[in-house]
C-alpha positions in Angstrom: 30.2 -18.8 23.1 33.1 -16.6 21.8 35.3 -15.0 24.3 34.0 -11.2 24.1 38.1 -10.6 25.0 39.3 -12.9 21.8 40.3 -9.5 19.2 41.9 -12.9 17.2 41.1 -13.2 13.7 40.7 -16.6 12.6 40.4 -16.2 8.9 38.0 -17.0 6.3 36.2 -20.7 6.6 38.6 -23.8 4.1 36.7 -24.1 1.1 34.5 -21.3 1.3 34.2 -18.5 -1.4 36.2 -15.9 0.6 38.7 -19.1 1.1 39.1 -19.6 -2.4 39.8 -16.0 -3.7 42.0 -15.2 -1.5 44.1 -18.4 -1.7 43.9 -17.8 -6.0 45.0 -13.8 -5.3 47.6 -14.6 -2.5 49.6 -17.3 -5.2 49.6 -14.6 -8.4 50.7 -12.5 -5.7 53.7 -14.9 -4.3 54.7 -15.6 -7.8 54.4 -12.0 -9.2 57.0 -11.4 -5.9 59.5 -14.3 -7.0 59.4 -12.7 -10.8 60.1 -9.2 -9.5 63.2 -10.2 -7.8 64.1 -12.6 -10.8 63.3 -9.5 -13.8 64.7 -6.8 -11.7 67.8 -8.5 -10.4 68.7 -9.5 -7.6 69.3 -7.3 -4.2 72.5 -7.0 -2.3 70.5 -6.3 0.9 73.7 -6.6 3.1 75.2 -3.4 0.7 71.4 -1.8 1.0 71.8 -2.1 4.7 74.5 0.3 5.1 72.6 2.9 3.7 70.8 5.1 6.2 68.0 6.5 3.9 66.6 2.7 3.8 66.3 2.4 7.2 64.5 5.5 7.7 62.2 4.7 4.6 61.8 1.1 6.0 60.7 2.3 9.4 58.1 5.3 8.0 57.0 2.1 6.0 56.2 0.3 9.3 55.1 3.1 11.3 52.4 4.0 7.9 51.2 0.2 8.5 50.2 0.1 11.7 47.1 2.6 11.5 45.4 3.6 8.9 43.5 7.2 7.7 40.2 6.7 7.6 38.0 8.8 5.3 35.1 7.2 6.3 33.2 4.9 9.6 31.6 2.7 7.4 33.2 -1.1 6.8 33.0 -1.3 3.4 35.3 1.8 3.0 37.4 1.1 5.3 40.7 2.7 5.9 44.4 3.8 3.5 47.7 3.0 5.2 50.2 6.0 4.9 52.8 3.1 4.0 51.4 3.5 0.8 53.1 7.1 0.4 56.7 5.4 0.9 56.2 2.3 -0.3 55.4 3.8 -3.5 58.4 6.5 -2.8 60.7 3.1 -2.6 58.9 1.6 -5.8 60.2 5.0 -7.6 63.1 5.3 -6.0 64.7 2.0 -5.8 62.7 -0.2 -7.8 59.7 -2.8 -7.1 62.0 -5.4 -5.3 63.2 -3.3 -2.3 59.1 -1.3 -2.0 57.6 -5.2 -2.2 60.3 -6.2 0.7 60.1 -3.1 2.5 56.0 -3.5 2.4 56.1 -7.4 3.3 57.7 -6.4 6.6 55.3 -3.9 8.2 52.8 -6.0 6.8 54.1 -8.8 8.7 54.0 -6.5 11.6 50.8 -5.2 11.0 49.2 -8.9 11.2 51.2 -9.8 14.5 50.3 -6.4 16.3 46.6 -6.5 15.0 46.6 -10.2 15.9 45.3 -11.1 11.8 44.7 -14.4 10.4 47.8 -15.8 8.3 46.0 -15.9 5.4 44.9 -12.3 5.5 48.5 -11.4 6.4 49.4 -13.3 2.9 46.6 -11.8 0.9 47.4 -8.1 2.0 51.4 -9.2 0.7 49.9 -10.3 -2.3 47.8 -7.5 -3.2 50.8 -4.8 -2.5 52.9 -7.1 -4.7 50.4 -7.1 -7.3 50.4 -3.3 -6.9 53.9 -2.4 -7.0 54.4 -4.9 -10.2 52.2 -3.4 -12.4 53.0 -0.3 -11.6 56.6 -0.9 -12.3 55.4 -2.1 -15.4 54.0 1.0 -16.5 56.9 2.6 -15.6 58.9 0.3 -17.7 56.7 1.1 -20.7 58.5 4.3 -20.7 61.6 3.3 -20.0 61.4 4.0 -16.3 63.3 0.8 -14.0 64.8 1.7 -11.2 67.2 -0.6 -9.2 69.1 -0.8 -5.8 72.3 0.0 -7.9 71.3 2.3 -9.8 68.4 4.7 -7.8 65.8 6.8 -10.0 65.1 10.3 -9.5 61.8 11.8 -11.9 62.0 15.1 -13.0 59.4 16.9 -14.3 59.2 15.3 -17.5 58.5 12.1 -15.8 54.6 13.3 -14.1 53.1 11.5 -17.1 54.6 8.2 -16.3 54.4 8.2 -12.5 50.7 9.5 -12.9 49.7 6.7 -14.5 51.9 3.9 -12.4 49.9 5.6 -9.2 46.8 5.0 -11.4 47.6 1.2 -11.9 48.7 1.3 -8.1 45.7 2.2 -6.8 43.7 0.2 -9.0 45.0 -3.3 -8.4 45.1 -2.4 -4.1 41.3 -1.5 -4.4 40.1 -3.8 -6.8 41.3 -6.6 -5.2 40.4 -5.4 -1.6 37.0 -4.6 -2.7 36.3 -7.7 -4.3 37.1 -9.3 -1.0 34.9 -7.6 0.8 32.1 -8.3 -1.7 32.7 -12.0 -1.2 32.9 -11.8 2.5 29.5 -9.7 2.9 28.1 -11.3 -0.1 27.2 -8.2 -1.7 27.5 -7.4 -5.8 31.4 -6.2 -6.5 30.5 -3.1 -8.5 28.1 -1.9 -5.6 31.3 -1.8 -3.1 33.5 -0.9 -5.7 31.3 2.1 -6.3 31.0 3.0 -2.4 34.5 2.6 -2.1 36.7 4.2 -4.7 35.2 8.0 -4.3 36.8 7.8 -0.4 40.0 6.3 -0.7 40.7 7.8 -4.4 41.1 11.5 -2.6 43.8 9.7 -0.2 45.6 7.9 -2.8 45.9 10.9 -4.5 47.4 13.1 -1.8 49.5 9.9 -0.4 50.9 8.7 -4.3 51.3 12.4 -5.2 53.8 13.2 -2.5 56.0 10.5 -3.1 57.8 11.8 -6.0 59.3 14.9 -3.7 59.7 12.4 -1.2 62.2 11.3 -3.7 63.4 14.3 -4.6 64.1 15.4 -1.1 65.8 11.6 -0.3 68.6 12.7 -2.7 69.1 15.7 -2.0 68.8 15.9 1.5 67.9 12.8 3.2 67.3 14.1 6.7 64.2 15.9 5.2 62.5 13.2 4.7 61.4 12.3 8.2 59.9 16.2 7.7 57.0 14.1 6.0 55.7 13.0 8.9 54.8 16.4 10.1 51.6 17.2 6.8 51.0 12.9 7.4 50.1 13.2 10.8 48.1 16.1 10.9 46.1 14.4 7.4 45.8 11.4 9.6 44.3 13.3 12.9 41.9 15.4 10.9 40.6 12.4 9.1 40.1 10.6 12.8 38.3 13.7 14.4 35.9 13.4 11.3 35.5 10.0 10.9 35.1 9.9 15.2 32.4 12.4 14.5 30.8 9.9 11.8 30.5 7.2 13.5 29.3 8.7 17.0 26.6 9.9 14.2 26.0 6.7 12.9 27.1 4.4 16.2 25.4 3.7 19.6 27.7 5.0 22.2 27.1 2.0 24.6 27.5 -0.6 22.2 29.2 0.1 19.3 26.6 -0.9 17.3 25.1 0.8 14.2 22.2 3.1 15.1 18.4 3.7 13.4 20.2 6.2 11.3 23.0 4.0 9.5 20.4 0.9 10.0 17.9 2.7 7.8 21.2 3.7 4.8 22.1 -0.1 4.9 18.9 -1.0 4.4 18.1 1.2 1.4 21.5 -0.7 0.0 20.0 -3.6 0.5 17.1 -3.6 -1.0 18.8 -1.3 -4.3 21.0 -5.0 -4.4 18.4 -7.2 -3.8 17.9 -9.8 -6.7 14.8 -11.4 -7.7 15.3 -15.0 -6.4 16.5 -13.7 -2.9 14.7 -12.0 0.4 16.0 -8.9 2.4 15.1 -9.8 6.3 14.9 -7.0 9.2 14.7 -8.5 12.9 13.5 -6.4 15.4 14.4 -7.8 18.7 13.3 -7.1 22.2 14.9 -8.3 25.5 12.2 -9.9 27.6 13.3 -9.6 31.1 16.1 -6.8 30.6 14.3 -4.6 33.4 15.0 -6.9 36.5 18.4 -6.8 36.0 18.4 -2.5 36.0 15.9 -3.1 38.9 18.3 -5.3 40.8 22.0 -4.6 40.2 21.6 -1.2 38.8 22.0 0.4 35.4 25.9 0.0 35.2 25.3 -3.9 35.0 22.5 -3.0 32.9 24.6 -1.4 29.9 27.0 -4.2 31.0 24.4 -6.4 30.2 23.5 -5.0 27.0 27.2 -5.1 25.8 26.9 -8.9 26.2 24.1 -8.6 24.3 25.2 -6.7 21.5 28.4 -9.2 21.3 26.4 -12.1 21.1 24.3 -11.2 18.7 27.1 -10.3 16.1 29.0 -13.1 16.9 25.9 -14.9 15.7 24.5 -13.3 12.5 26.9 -13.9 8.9 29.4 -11.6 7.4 27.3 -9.0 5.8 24.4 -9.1 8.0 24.0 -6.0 10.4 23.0 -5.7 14.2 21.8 -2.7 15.3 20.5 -1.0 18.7 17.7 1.2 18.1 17.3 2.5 22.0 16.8 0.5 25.1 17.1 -2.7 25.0 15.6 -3.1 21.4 17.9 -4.4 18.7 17.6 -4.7 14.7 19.0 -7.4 13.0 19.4 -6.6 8.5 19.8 -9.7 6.8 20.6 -8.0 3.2 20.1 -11.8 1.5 17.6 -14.7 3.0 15.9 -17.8 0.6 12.8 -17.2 2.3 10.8 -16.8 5.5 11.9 -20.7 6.6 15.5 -19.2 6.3 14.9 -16.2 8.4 13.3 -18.4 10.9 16.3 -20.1 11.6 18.1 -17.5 11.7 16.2 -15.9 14.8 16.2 -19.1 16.5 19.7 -18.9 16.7 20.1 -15.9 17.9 17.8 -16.8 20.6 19.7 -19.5 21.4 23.0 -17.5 21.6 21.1 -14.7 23.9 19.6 -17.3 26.4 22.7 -18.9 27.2 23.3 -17.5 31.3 24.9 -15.0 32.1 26.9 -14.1 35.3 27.4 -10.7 36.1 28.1 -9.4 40.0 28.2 -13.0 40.9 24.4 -13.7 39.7 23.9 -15.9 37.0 20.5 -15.3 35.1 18.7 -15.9 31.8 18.3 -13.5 29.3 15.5 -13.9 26.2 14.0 -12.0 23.4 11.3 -11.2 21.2 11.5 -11.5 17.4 9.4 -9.9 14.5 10.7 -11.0 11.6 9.4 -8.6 8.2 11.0 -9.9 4.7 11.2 -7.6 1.0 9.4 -7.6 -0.7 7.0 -10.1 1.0 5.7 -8.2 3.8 7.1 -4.4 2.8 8.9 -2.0 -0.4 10.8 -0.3 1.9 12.7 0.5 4.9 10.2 2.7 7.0 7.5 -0.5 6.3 9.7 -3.0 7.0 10.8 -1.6 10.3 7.0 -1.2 11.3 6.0 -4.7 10.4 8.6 -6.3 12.2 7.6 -3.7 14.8 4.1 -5.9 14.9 5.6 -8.8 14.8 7.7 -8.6 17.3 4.8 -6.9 19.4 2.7 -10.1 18.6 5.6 -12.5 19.6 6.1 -10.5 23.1 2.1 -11.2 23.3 1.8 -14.8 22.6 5.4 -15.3 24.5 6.4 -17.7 21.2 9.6 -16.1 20.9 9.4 -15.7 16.9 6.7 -14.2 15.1 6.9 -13.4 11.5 4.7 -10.4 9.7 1.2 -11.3 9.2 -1.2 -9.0 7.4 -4.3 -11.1 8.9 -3.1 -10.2 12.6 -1.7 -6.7 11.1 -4.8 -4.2 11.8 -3.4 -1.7 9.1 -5.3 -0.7 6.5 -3.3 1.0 3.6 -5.3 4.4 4.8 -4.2 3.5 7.7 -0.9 3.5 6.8 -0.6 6.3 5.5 -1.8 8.0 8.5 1.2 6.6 10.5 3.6 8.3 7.6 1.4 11.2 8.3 1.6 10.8 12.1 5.5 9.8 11.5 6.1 13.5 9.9 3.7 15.2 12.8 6.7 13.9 15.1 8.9 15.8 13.3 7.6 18.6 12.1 6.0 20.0 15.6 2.1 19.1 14.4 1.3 17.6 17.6 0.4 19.3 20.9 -1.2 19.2 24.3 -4.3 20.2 25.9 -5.2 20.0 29.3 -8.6 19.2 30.7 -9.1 19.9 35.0 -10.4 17.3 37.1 -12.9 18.5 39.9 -13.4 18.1 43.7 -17.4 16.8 43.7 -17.8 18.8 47.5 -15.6 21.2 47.6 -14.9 22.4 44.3 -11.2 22.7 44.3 -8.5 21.7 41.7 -8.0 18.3 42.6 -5.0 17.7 39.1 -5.3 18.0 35.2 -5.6 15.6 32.5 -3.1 16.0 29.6 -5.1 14.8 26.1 -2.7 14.3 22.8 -3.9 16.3 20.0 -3.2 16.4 16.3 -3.8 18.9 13.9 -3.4 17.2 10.3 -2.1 19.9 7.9 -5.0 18.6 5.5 -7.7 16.9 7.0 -7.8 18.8 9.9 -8.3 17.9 13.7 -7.4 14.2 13.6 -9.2 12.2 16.9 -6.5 10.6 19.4 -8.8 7.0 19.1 -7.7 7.4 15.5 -3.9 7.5 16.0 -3.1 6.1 18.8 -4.2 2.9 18.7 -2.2 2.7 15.2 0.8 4.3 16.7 0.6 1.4 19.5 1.1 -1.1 16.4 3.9 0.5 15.5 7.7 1.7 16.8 6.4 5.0 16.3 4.4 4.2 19.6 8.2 4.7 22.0 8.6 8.3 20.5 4.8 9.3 20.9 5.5 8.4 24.0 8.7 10.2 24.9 7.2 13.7 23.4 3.7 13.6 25.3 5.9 12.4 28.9 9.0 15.2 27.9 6.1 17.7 26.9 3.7 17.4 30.2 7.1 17.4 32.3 8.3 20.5 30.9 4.1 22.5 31.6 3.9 20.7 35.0 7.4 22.2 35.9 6.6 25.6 34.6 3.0 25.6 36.6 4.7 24.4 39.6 7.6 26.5 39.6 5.0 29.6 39.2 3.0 28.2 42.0 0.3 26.4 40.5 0.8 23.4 42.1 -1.4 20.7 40.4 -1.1 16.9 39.7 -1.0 15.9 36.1 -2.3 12.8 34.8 -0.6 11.5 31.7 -2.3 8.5 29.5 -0.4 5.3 28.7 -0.8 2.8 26.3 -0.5 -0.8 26.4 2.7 -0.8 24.2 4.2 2.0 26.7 4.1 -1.0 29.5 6.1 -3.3 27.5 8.9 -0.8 27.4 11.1 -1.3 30.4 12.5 2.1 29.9 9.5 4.1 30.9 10.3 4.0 34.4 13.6 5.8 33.8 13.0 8.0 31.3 10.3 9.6 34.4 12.8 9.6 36.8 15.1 11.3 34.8 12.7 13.6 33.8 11.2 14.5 37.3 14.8 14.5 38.6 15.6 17.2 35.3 12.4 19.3 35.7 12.9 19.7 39.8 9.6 17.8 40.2 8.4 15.6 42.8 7.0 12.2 42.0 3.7 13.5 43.3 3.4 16.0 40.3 2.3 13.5 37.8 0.3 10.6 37.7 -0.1 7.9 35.1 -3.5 6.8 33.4 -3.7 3.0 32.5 -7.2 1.4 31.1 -8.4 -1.3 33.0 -8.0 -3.5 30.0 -4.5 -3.2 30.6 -3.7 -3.0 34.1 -6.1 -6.2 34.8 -3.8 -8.1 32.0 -2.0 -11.2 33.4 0.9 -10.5 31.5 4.1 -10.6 33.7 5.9 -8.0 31.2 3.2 -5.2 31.7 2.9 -5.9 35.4 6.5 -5.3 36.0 6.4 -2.2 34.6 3.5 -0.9 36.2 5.5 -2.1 39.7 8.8 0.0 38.8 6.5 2.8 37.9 4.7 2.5 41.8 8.0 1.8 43.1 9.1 5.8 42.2 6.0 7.1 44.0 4.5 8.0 40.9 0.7 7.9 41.5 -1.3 5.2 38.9 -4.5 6.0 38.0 -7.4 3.0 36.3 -9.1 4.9 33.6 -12.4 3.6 31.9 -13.5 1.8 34.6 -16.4 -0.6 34.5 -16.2 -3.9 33.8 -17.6 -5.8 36.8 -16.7 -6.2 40.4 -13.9 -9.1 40.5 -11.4 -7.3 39.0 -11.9 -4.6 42.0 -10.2 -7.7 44.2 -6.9 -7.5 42.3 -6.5 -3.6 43.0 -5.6 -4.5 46.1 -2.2 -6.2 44.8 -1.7 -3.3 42.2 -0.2 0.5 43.5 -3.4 2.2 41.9 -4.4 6.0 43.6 -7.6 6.1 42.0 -10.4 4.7 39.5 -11.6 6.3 36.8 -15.5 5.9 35.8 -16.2 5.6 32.3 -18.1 8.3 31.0 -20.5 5.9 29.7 -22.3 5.2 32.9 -22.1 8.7 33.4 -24.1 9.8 31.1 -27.0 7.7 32.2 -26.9 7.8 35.9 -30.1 9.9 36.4 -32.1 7.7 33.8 -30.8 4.2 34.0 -31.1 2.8 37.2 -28.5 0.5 36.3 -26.2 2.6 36.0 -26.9 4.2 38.7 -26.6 0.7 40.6 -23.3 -0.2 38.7 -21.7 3.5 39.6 -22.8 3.2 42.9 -21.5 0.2 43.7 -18.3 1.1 42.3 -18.0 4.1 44.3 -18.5 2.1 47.1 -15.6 -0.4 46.7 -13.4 1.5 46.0 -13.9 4.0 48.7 -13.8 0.2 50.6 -10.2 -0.2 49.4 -8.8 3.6 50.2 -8.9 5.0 46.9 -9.7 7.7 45.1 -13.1 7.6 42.7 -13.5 10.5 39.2 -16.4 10.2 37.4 -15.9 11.1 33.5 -18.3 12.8 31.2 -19.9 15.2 34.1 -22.0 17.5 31.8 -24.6 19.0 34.1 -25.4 20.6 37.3 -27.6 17.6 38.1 -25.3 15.0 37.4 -22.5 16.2 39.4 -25.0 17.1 42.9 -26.1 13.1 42.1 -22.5 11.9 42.1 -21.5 13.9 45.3 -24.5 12.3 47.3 -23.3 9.1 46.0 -19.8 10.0 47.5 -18.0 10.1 44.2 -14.4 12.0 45.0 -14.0 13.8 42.1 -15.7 15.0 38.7 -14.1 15.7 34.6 -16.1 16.8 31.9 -17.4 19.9 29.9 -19.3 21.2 33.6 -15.6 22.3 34.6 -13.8 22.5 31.4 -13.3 21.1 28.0 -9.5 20.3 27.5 -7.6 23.5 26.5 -4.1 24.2 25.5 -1.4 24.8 27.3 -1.6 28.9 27.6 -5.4 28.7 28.3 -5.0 26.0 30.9 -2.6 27.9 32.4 -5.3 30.8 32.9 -7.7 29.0 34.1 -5.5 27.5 36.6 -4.4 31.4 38.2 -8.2 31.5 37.9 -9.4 28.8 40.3 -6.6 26.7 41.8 -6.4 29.2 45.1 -10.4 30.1 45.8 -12.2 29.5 42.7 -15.0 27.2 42.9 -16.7 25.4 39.5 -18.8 23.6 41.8 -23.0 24.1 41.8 -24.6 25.5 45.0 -27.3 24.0 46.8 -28.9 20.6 48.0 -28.0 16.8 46.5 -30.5 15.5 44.4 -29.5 11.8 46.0 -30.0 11.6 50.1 -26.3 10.0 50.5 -25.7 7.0 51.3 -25.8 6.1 55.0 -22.9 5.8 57.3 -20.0 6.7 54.6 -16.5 5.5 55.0 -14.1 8.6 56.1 -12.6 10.2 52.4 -9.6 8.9 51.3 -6.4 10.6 51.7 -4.4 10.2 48.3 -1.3 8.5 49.5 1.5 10.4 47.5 5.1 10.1 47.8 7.0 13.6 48.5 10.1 12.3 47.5 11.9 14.0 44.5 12.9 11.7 41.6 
């Protein structure tokens, strides 16, 4: 494994591509140096010594090298030197042989301060040699060659001529630079020529364009010229504040890494450059066991953690390729060229090898692994926003089956293309506020108080109308839209639970989970936080899992649902009914209550096996000390039948169909104190006899 603390540049590999270009450039470059010296003359630098100007030009030269102004975060554009201001100032002044001397030092300097392989330090000579030569030669072609001994001052006659040698200047420095970037990231030399030359032409302008009067003031006032400085620096700043604000727009803050945002621009590229014979990959790539480390050394160690993480993984993709952190501790990997699917493959394997290598942190040493979806253009997808969610399903199907590596398959891919356009449709409901709440009470059976209300997702397409949750959601649990679905229903029900609670309507609100939620380590902190933001006690929410779910062996799920009980955040097993053995493993779970399905409900009073069935389920689980709600209660009778039963609590149309938010709200000030939905008179069921003592809800005070 690389040492994260190695900055070293080792240089491009011997014989590769990269290798070879730069090696062809660096000797035109050497040689074009040796002929400038020989066609120009040769310098007394022990006579050019005494003069003061040079020295001050020579160390401006140096300083200029060492950092450059950056128009622009991304790679490809990279940054302009200032040097290039008086290095082209000494080219005018004094003639290519002093500017390509002067330049050779600081960029000598530059390599040993930034640590830079010898044969970029070479190439980077080369290039400003090239520069400064041909520029000189279009100087020459109108007469224009300055020496040591005799010094050239333009006039205004001369903005022609030094136009067009600042022209060829540029030219050579960002032709060459840009077609070694396109070798190195593998990547068409017209398409980074084209994303490069509209940035740094505007600061080759102002740079090239100021060193005429640099000239100008050298001879007639020298001790002006360190005045330069002064418009340089505060260029240099400005560009840094913007380009700062950039990248924090295109960067994770943790990591450094490229976020969704620049993910999805250098995937557009991509595919734009893609060629017929060739494959764009996208990785998505999930840590497996990320969550016991937060659990047990804390988050610090956590984003330590996911630094490691983030280093390994760059250190093992290829120039070009792009690693991205999309939120948690889910990472995106762009390939922007693979053969094929066998390719790709391999290329996940390795990065699983790199990320299971132990690690020690606070004197622990542990494993770390991952889950990869692999989705390939334009086998699997046409475009970023389908790529991303296919490699979403992948990935979710790898984290299943535990393989480690699962590529897009559309037989185990549940999406139909209606489908899929729902999720762009559900996608732009995110956005564009289309999705809401409503709230739906939950009943005491004997008393009739509040006993908490049920928050229900609901979407109102713009076109088809009222769009059923059993429609969307289980597509937007295929999918990475699933995470944000998730964040706006728990952000949304925190915010109404805060505002009834803080108004003194003090009721518990149940909020419904998905499968996919409980593979997401970061549910259990984005509650906290939330609780701990909203002034709420753990007590004021609770958390509805399906049976299905909660009775799944997978150690992933059942972690989460532990952190989750571990804040004192109530759990609650909706749509229960599936037989009595899985009543056993409550007892090693943290669940408050079981929910009935509705569908045994609905026949209690004409199927006496359901009756049997809800009966005996109300039974063991008043056995084990929890709570018991029977869904679908519709009628007087049904709820008098479920109370002599000893059912807790009742949800249905009886008490309430769900409402919004507002209307919720009234009904609440309406019977939360003394109201009572609850039908008078006898049972219809003589109880049961001898009935265990009601449950108290065990719920923890504490504030998050």
């Amino acid at each position: 494994m690389t040492d994260p603390n190695d900055t070293r540049d080792t240089g491009p590999r011997i014989g590769s591509p990269l290798w070879t270009y730069l090696t062809v450039v660096i000797a035109f470059g050497f040689t074009a140096l040796v002929a400038t010296f020989v066609g120009f003359g040769t310098v007394d630098f022990g006579r050019l010594a005494d003069q003061p100007l040079l020295w001050v030009l020579g160390v401006l030269i140096i300083l200029g090298e060492l950092r450059p102004v950056m128009v622009s975060s991304s790679a490809v554009v990279g940054g302009t030197y200032p040097s290039t201001m008086f290095t082209f100032a000494a080219l005018l002044h004094y003639g290519p042989s002093v500017a390509v001397a002067l330049q050779a030092v600081a960029v000598a300097v530059n390599g040993m301060v930034t640590r830079k392989s010898w044969h970029r330090v070479l190439f980077n000579i080369a290039q400003a040699t090239l520069a400064c030569a041909i520029a000189a030669v279009m100087l020459s072609a109108f007469g224009i060659r300055p020496t040591p001994s005799e010094p050239w001052t333009p006039g205004g006659a001369d903005l022609l001529a030094i136009a067009l040698a600042g022209v060829a200047y540029f030219a050579i420095r960002a032709t060459l630079v840009c077609a070694a970037c396109a070798i190195h990231e593998r990547r068409p030399v017209l398409r980074v020529i084209a994303a490069t030359i509209p940035h740094q032409s505007l600061v080759y302008a102002g740079l090239l364009g100021l060193a005429p009067l640099i000239v100008v003031v050298m001879v007639q006032s020298p001790s002006l010229v360190p005045l330069f400085v002064a418009p340089l620096a505060a260029v240099y700043f400005t560009a840094m504040l913007s380009v700062r604000r950039e990248d924090q727009a295109l960067h994770d803050g943790l990591t450094g890494l490229p976020n969704r945002k620049r993910l999805m621009e250098r995937t557009e590229e991509a595919l734009t450059e893609a060629r017929a014979d060739e494959r764009v990959g996208l990785f998505l790539l999930d840590l497996d066991r990320f969550k016991e480390v937060n659990d047990t050394l804390g988050h610090p160690v956590g984003d330590r953690l996911l630094q490691i993480v983030s280093h390994r993984l760059t250190h093992s993709v290829r120039p070009g390729d792009m690693v991205a952190r999309l939120g948690g501790d889910e990472f995106a990997v762009l390939l922007p060229s693979i053969r094929d699917i066998t390719a790709a493959r391999e290329v996940a394997a390795r990065l699983r090898v790199a990320l299971t290598q132990p690690v020690r942190l606070e004197g622990m040493t542990f494993d770390v692994d991952a889950s990869v979806g692999i989705a390939l253009y334009p086998d699997h997808a046409p475009d970023f926003e389908l790529l991303l969610q296919r490699a979403d399903v992948a990935m979710y199907l790898a984290k299943e089956s535990r393989s480690g590596v699962e590529e897009y398959l559309p037989a185990k891919d549940r999406n139909s293309p209606d489908r899929l356009n729902l999720l762009g449709d559900l996608r732009r409901a995110v956005d564009n506020n289309e999705l809401c709440l409503h709230y739906q009470p939950k009943m005491d059976l004997v008393g009739g108080q509040v006993r908490g209300m049920e928050a229900l997702l609901r979407w109102n397409h713009p076109v088809r109308g009222p769009i059923a949750p059993a429609e969307f959601i289980p597509l937007a649990e295929q999918s990475y839209l699933m995470r944000q679905l998730t964040e706006f229903v728990i952000d949304a029900v925190l915010e109404q639970t805060a505002r009834w609670w803080h108004t003194g309507l003090r009721t518990q609100v149940s909020i419904n989970v998905t499968a996919r939620d409980l593979l997401d380590s970061a549910m259990p902190d984005q509650l906290q936080a939330g609780l701990k933001a909203h002034r709420l006690p753990a007590k004021a929410i609770q958390l509805e899992v399906t049976e299905r779910i909660l009775m799944t062996d997978q150690a992933y799920t059942a972690d989460t649902i532990r952190s989750i009980a571990r804040t004192g955040i109530a759990l609650s097993l909706d749509d229960f009914g599936t037989g009595y053995s899985s009543l056993v493993r409550l007892q090693r779970l943290s669940v408050a209550e079981v929910k009935i399905d509705a569908s045994f409900i609905r026949r209690i009073q004409v199927s006496p096996d359901d009756e049997r069935i809800v009966r005996s389920i109300v039974d063991l689980v008043r056995s084990l000390g929890l709570r018991s709600v029977a869904e679908g209660v519709e009628s007087d009778e049904t709820a008098r039948f479920l109370a002599a039963m000893g059912c807790d609590m009742g949800q249905g149309w009886l008490f309430g169909e769900a409402m919004p938010a507002a209307e919720a709200t009234d009904w609440l000030r309406r019977h939360l104190d003394d109201g009572t939905l609850m039908p008078q008179g006898p049972p219809t069921l003589t109880p049961t006899p001898s009935p265990l003592p009601r449950p108290t809800p065990h719920l923890d005070t504490r504030t998050a």
